[in-house]
Backbone as CSV, one residue per row, in Angstrom:
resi,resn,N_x,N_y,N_z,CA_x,CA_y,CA_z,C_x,C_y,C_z
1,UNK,-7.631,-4.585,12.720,-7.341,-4.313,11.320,-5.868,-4.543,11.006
2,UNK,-4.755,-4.048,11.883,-3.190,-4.408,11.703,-3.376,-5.842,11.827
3,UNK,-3.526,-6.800,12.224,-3.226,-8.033,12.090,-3.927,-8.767,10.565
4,UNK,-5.256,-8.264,10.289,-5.414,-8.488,8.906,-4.605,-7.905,7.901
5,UNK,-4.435,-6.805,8.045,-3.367,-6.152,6.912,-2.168,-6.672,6.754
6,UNK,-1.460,-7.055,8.136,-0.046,-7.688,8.657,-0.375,-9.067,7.541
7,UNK,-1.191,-9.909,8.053,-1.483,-11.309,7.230,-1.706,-11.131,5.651
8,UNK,-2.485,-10.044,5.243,-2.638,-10.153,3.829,-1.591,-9.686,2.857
9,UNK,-0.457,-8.569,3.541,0.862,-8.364,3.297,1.354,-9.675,3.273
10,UNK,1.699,-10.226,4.284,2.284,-11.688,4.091,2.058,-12.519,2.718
11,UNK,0.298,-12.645,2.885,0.494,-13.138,1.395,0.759,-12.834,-0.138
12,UNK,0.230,-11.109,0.003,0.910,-10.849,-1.137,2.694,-10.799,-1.317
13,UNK,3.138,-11.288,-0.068,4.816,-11.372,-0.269,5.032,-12.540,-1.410
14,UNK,4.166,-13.811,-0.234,4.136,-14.896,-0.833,3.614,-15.613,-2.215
15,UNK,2.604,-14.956,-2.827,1.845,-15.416,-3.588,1.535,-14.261,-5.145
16,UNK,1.744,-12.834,-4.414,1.306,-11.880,-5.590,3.087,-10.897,-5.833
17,UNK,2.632,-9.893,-5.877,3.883,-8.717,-6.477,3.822,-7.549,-5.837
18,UNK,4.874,-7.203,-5.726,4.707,-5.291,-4.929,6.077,-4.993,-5.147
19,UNK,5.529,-3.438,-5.249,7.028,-2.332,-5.287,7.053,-2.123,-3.578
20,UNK,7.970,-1.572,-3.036,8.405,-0.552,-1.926,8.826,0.463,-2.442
21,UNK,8.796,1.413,-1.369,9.141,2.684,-1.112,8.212,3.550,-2.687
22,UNK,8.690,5.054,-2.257,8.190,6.100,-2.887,7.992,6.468,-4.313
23,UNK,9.091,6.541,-4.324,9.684,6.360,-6.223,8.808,5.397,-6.527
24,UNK,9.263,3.870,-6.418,8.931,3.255,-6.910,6.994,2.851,-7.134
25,UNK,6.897,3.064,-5.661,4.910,2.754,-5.627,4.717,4.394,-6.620
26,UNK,5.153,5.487,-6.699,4.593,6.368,-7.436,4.527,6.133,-9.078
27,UNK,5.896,5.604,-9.278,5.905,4.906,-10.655,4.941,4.353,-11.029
28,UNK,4.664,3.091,-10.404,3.357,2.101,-10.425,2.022,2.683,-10.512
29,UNK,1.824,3.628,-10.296,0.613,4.373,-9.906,0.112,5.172,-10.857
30,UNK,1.063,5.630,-11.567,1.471,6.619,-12.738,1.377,5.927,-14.234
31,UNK,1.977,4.469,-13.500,1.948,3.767,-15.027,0.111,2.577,-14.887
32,UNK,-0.391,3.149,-13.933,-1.191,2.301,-13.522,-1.312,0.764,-13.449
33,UNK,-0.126,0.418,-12.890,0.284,-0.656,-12.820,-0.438,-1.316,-11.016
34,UNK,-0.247,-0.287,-10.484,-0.719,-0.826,-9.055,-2.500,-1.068,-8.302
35,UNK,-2.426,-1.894,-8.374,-4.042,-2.623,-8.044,-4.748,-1.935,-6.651
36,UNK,-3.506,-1.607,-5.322,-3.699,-0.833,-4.212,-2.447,-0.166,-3.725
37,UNK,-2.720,0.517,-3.064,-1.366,0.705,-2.438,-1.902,0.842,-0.551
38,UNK,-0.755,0.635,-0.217,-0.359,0.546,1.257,0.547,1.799,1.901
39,UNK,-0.252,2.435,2.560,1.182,3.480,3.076,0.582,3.780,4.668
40,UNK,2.340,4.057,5.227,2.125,4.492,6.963,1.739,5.801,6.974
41,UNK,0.531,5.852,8.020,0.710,7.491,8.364,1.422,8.073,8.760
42,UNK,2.503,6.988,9.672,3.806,7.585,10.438,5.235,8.332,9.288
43,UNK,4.713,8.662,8.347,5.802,9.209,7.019,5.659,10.389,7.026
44,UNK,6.373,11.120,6.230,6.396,12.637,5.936,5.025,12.769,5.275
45,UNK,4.341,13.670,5.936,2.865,13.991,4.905,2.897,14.545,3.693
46,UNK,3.964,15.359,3.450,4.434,15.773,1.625,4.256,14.624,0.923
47,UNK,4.619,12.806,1.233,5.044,12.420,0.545,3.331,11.253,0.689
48,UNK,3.105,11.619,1.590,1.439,10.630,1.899,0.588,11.854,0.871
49,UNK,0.474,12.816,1.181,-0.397,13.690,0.251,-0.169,13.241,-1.417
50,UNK,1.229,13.403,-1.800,1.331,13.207,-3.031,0.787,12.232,-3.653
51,UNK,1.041,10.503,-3.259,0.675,9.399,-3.436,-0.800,9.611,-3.036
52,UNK,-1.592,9.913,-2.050,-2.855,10.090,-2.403,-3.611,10.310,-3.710
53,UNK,-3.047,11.962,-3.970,-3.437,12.528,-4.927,-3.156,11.843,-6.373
54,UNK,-2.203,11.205,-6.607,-2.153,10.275,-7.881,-2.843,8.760,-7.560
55,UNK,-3.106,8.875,-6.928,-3.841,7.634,-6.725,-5.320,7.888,-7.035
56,UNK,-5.816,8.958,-6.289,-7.003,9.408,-6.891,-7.049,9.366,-7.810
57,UNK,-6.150,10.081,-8.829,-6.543,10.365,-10.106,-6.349,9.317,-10.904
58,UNK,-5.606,8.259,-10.623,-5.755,6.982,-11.436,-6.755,6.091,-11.012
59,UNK,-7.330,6.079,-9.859,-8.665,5.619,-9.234,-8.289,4.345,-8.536
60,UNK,-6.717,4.413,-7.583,-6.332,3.008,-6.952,-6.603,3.384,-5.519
61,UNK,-6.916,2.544,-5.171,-7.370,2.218,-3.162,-6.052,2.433,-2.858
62,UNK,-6.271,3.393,-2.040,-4.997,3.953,-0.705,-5.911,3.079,0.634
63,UNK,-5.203,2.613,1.320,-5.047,2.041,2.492,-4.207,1.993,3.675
64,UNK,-4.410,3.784,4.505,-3.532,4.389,5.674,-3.712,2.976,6.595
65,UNK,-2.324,2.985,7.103,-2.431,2.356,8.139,-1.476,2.825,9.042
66,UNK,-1.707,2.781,10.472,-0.884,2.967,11.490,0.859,2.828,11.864
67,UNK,0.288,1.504,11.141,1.900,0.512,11.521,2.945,1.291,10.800
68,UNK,4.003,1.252,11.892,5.186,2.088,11.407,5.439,1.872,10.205
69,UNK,6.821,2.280,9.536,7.286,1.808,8.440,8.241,0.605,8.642
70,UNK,8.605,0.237,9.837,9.569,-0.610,10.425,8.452,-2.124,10.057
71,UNK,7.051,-1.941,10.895,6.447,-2.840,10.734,5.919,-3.552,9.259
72,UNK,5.531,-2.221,8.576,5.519,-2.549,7.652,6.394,-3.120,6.662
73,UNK,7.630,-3.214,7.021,8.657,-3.500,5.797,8.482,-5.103,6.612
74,UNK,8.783,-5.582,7.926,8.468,-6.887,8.713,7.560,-7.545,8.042
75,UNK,6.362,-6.668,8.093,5.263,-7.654,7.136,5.139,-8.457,6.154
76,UNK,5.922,-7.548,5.455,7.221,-7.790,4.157,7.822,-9.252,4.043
77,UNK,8.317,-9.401,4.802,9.731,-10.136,5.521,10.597,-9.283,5.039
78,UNK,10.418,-8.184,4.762,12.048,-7.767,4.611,12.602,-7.063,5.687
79,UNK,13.921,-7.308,5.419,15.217,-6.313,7.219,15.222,-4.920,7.229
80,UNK,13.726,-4.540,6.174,14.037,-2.463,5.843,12.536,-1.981,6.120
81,UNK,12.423,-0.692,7.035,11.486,-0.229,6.817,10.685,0.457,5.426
82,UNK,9.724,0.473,4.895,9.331,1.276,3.732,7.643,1.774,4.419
83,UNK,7.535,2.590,4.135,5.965,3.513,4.373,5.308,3.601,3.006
84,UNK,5.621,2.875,1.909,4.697,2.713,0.975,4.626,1.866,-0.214
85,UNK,3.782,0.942,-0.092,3.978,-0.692,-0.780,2.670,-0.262,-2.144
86,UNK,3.348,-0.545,-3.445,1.991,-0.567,-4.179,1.932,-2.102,-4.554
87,UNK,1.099,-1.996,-4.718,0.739,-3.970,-4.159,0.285,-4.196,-6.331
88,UNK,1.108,-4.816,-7.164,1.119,-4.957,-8.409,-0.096,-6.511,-8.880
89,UNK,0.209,-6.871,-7.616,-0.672,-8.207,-7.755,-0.609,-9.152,-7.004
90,UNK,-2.163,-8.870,-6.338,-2.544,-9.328,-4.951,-2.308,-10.382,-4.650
91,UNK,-2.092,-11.587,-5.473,-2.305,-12.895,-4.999,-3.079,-13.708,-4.799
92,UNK,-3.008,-13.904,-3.460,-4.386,-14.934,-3.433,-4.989,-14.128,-1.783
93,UNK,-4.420,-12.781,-1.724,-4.920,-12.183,-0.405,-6.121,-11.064,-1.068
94,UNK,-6.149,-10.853,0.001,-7.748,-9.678,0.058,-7.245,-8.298,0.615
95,UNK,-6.043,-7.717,-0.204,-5.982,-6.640,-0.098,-6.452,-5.710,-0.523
96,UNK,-6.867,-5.581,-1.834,-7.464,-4.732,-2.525,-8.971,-4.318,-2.068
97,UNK,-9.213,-5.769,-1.785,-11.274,-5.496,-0.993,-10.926,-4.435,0.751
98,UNK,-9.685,-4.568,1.032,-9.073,-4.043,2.065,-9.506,-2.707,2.076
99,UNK,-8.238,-2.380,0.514,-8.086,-1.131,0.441,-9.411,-0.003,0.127
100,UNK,-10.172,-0.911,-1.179,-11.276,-0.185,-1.420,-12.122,0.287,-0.032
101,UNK,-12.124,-0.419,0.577,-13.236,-0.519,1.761,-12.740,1.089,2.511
102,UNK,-10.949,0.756,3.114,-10.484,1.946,3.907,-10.346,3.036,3.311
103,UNK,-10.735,3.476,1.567,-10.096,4.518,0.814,-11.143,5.403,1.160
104,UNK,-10.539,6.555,1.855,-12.041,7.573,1.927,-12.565,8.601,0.671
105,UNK,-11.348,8.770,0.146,-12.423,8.936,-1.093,-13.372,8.335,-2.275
106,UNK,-13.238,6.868,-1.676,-13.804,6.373,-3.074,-15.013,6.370,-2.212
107,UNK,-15.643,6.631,-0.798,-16.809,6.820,-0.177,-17.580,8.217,-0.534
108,UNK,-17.019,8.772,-0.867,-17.420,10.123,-1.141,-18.399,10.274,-2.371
């Protein structure tokens, strides 16, 4: 699953739009601007709980993943770690079918 996520990050670098970090993916989320979001489990859980919970309530796919925040910002191409990407517009990748799939509450 990290190497698909790793690749479909890539293309939404290349091809679609995203915020980093906290502030900013919460903004997006709030203004319902963000299509999925991406966050490490390896983060402070205050700040994974929160972004959950507005995500729920705006009804966007959360998609935990493992990979540090180091990796994740790599995925990026960028030289900074971030633990939470709201992905504004996918591109031409399959993140969102990603996210829906891994969001456990939209199984519920």
């Amino acid at each position: 699953m990290n190497v698909d996520l790793k690749q479909s990050l890539q293309v939404v670098s290349r091809t679609g739009s995203y915020v980093v970090g906290f502030k900013e993916s919460l903004r997006k989320i709030e203004e319902k601007k963000a299509v999925a979001v991406v966050a490490s489990t390896k983060t402070d859980p205050t700040l994974l709980t929160k972004i959950r919970i507005f995500a729920k309530a705006m009804e966007i796919p959360v998609l935990l993943t493992n990979l540090s925040p180091a990796e994740l910002g790599l995925s990026l191409r960028k030289p900074f770690p971030t633990s939470f990407i709201a992905v504004i517009d996918p591109g031409s990748s399959d993140i969102v079918d990603q996210a829906r799939s891994e969001t456990s509450w939209e199984k519920e």
